[in-house]
C-alpha positions as CSV (number, residue, x, y, z in Angstrom):
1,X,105.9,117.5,199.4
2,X,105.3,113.2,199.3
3,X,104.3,111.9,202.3
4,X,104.0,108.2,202.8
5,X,100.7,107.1,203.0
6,X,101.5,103.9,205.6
7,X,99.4,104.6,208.2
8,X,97.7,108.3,207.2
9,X,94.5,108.0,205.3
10,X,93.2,110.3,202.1
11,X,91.5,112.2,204.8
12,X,93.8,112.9,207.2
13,X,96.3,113.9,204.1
14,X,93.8,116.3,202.5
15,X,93.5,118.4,206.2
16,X,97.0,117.8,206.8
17,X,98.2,120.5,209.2
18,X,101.7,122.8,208.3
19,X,103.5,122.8,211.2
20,X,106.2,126.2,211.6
21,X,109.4,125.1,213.5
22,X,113.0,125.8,214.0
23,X,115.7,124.1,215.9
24,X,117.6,127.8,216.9
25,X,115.3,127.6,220.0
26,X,118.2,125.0,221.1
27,X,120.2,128.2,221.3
28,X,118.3,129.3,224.6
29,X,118.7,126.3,227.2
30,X,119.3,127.7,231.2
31,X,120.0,125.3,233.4
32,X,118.0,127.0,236.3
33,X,115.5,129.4,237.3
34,X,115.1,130.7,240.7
35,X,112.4,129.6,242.7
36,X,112.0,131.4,246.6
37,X,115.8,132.1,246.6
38,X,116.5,128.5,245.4
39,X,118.0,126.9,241.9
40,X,116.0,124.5,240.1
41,X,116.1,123.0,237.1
42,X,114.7,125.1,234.0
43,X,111.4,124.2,233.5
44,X,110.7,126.0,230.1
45,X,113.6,123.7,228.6
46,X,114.8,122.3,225.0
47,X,112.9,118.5,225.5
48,X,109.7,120.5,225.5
49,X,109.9,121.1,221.6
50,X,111.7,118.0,220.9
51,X,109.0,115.0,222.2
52,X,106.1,117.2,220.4
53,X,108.3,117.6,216.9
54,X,108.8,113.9,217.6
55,X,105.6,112.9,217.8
56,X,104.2,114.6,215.3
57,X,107.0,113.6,212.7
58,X,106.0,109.8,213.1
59,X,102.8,110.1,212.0
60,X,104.1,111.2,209.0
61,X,101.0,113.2,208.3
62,X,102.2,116.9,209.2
63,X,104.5,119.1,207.1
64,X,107.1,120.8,208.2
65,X,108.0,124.8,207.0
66,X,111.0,126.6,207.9
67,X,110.3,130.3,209.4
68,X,111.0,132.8,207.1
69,X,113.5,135.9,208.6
70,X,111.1,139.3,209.8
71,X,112.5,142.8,210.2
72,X,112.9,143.6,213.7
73,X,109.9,146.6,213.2
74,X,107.3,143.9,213.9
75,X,108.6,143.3,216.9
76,X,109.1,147.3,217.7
77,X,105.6,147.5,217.1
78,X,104.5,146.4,220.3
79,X,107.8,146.2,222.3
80,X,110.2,149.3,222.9
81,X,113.5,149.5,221.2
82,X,115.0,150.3,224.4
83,X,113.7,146.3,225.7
84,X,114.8,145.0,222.5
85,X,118.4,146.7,222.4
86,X,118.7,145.6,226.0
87,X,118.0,142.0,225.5
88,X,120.1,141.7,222.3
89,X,123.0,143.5,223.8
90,X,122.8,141.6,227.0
91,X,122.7,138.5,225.2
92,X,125.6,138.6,223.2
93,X,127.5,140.1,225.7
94,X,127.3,136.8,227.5
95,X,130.3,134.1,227.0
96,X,129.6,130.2,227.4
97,X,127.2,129.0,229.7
98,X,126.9,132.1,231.8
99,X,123.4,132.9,233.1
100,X,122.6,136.5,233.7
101,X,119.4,137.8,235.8
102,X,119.4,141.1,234.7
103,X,118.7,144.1,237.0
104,X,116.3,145.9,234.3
105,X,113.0,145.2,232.1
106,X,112.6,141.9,234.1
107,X,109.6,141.2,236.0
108,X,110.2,137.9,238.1
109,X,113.2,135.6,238.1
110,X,112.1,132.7,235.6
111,X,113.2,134.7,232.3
112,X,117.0,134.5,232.5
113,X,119.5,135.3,229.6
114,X,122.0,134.0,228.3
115,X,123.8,133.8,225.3
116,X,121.6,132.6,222.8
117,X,118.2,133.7,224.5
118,X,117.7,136.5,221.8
119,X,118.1,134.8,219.2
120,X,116.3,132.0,220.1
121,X,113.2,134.5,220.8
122,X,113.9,136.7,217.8
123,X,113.1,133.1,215.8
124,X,110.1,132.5,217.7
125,X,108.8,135.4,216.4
126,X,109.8,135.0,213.3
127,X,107.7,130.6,213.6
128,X,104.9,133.2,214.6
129,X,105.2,135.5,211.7
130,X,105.6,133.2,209.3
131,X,102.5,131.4,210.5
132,X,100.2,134.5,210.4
133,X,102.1,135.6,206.9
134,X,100.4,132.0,205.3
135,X,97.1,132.3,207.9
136,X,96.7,135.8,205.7
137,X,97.7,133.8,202.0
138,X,95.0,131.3,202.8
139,X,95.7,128.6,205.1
140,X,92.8,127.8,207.1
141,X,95.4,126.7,210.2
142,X,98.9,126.9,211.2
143,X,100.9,125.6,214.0
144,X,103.7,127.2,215.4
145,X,106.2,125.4,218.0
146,X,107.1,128.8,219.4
147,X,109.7,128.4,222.2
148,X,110.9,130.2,224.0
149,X,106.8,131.1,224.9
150,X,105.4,134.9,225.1
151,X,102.5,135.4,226.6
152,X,104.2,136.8,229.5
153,X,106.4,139.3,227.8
154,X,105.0,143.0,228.1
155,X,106.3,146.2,226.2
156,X,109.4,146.6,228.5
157,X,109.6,143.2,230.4
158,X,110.7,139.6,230.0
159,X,109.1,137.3,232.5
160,X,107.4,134.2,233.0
161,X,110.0,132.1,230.5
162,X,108.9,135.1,227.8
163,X,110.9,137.3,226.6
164,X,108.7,138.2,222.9
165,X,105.2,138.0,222.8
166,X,105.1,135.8,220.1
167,X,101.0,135.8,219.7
168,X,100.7,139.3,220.5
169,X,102.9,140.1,217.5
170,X,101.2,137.9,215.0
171,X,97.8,139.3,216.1
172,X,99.3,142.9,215.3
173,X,100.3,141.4,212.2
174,X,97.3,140.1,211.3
175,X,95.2,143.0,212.8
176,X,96.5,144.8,209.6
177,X,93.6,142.8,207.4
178,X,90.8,142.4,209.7
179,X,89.7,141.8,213.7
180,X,91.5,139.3,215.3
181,X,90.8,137.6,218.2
182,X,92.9,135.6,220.5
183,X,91.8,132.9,222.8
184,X,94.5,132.2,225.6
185,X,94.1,128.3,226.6
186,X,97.7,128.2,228.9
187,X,96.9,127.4,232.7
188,X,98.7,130.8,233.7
189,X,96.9,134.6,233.0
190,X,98.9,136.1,229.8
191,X,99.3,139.2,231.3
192,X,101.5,140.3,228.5
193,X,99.1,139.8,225.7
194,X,96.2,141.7,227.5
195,X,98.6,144.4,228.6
196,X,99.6,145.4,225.4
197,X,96.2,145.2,223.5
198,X,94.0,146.4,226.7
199,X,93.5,149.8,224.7
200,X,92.6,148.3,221.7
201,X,89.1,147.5,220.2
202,X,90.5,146.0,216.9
203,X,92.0,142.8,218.9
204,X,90.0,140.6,221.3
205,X,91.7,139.1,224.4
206,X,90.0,136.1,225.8
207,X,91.3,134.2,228.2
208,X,90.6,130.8,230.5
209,X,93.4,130.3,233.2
210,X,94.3,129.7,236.6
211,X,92.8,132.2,239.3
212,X,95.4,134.5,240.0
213,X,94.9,134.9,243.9
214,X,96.9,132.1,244.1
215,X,98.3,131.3,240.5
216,X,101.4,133.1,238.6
217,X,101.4,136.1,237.6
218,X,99.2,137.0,240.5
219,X,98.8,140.6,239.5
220,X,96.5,140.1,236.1
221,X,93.6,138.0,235.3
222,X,90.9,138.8,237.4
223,X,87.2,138.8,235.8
224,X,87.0,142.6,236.4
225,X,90.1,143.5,234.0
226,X,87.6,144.0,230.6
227,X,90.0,146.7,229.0
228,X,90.3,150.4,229.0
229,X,88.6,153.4,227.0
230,X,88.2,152.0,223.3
231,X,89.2,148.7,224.4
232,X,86.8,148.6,227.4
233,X,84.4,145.9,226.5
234,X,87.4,143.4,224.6
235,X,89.0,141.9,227.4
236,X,87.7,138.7,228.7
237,X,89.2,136.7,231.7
238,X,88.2,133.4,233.4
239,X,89.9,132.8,236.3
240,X,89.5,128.9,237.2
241,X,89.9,126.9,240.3
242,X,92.0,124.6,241.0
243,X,91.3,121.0,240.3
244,X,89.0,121.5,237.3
245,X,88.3,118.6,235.3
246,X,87.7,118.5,231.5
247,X,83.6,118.6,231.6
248,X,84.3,122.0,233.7
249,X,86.4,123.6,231.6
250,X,84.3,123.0,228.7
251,X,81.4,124.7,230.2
252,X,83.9,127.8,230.6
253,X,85.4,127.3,227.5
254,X,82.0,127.4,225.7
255,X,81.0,131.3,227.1
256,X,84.8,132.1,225.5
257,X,83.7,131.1,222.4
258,X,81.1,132.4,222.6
259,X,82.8,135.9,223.2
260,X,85.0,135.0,220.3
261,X,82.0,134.4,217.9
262,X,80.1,137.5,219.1
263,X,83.6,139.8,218.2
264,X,83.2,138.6,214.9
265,X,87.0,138.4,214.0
266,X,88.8,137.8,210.5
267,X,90.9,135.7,212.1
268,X,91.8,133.6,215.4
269,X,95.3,133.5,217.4
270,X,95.1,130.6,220.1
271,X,97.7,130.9,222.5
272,X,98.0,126.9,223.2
273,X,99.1,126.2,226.7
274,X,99.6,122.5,227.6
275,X,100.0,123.1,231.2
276,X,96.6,122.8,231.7
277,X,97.5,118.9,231.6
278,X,96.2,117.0,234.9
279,X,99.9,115.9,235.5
280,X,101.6,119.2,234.6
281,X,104.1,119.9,237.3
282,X,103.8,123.4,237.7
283,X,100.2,123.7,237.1
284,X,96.8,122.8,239.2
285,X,94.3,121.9,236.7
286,X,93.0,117.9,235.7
287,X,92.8,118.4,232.0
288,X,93.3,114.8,230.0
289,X,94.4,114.0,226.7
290,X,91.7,113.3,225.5
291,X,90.4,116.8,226.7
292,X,92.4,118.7,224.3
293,X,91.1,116.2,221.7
294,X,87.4,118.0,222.4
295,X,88.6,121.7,223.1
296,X,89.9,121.5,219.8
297,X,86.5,120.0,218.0
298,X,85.4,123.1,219.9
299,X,87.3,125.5,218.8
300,X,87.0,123.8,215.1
301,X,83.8,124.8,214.9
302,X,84.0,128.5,214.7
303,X,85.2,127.8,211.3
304,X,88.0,130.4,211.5
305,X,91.4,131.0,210.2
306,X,93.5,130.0,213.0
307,X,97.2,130.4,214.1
308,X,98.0,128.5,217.0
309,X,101.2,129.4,219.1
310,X,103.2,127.2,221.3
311,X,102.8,128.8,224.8
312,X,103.4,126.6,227.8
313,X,103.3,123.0,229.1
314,X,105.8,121.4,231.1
315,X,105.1,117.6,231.6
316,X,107.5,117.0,229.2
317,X,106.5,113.0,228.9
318,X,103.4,113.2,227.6
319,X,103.3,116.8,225.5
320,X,104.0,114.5,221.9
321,X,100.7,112.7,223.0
322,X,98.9,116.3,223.4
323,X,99.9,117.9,220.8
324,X,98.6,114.8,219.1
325,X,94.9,115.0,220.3
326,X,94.9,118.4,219.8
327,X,95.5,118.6,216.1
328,X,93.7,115.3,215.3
329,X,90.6,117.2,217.4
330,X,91.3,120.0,214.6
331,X,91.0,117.3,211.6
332,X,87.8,115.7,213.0
């Protein structure tokens, strides 16, 4: 593919970074969520995608791929075909606009359906898969704008905008050629991800989030959650407090990698969170710009293979300008 070279140097061109996007996330656009008994306005919604694809199409210097379609069995590997029957016949079963909080597999009351919700999260997957599918044919990184997110999403349950659990799924993907660790960088505990690979010694869980006493999902993410029989020893939680700057989180982040770099893994899955952003609405943490510039020269430095999937961030003004200093931290 040309790129212009007006403004993009021979550097920046050479460690250009393939992005994995498609615009069927549209598809799943609520217009509320349900917040102690009260509508508000969807925060997981459509902008989110659109400022960062924005952003990153100015520069000119990022290349844009298509997802390639998946079977469904990827998915049934880790979620249950009951889940995944449910969510598809629910979904299409749904006319116009209509909203629907189902009654079953549904863990709190931010994941509504609606019409286009599974297929918008069926693509997710299949920006994930595609992602890990060139990760395995070489490519030293891949970004995929993922939405809706997935961390959230367990075996049998949507929740917490999730509905897929688009990294788990490319980790089990990728699990099939070597260890993989994942590194979980959202403000909120991904109690889906550990849940399904809490048994498992193959796949690494690491994760840096808010302290669940007090933060969503409240149930998961406590520093004594380290797995169970073989997977005893591969789960790794730090819960934060509230208020934590970007020299803080560096300290913490630092031990994760150090966790990740200790595991050894063929590959890296970084579930990328940008609601650990100081003006995030629905976070608590005082992470800058120029923050995710560093955790990214950070994470650069393992000199893995890595896939990073579009979890959360919700300060939709400034995510184009994350997204930025992320990848750009990545090039350094």
């Amino acid at each position: 593919m040309l790129i212009s070279f007006r403004e993009t140097s021979l550097k920046e061109i050479k460690m250009s970074i393939k992005i994995i996007y498609s615009n069927k996330h549209t598809t799943h656009n609520p217009p509320y969520e349900i917040y102690d008994g009260v509508k508000e306005s969807y925060a997981e919604k459509v902008e989110r995608l659109a400022v960062i694809v924005k952003s990153l199409k100015e520069t000119q210097a990022y290349t844009f791929i298509s997802p390639k379609r998946f079977s469904i069995r990827y998915i049934e590997d880790l979620h249950s075909k009951i889940y995944i029957d449910f969510l598809r016949k629910r979904s299409l079963s749904l006319n116009g606009k209509v909203v629907l909080y189902p009654s079953f597999f549904i863990r709190d009351t931010y994941a509504p359906i609606t019409r286009g919700t599974f297929e918008a999260a069926r693509c997710a997957v299949d920006v994930a898969l595609t992602g890990a599918e060139m990760i395995q044919n070489g490519e030293s990184i891949i970004y995929c704008l993922c939405r809706p997110p997935g961390h959230h999403a367990e075996c049998n349950a949507m929740g917490g905008y999730c509905y897929f659990n688009n990294a788990a799924i490319a980790a089990d993907y990728l699990s099939r050629k070597g260890r993989v660790a994942i590194l979980d960088i959202d403000f909120h505990h991904g109690n889906g991800t550990q849940n399904l690979f809490y048994e498992r010694d193959d796949i690494l869980y690491v994760s840096l989030h808010a302290d669940p006493k007090v933060k969503f999902p409240y149930t998961s993410g406590f520093a004594d959650e380290k797995g169970k029989e073989k997977g005893l020893g591969f789960n790794k939680n730090y819960p934060l407090p509230s208020g934590i700057d970007d020299s803080a989180y560096l300290k913490v982040l630092k031990r994760a990698l150090r966790d990740v770099v200790q595991f050894n893994p063929k590959y890296l899955v970084v579930s990328l969170g940008f609601d650990t952003y100081e003006k995030d609405p629905i976070g608590g943490f005082k992470l800058t710009v120029g923050g995710y510039n560093t955790i990214a020269q950070k994470i650069s430095l393992l000199h893995l293979p890595v896939l990073l999937i579009q979890e959360g961030g919700y300060y939709v003004n400034d995510l184009g300008k994350i997204a930025l200093s992320f990848l750009k931290g990545y090039q350094r």
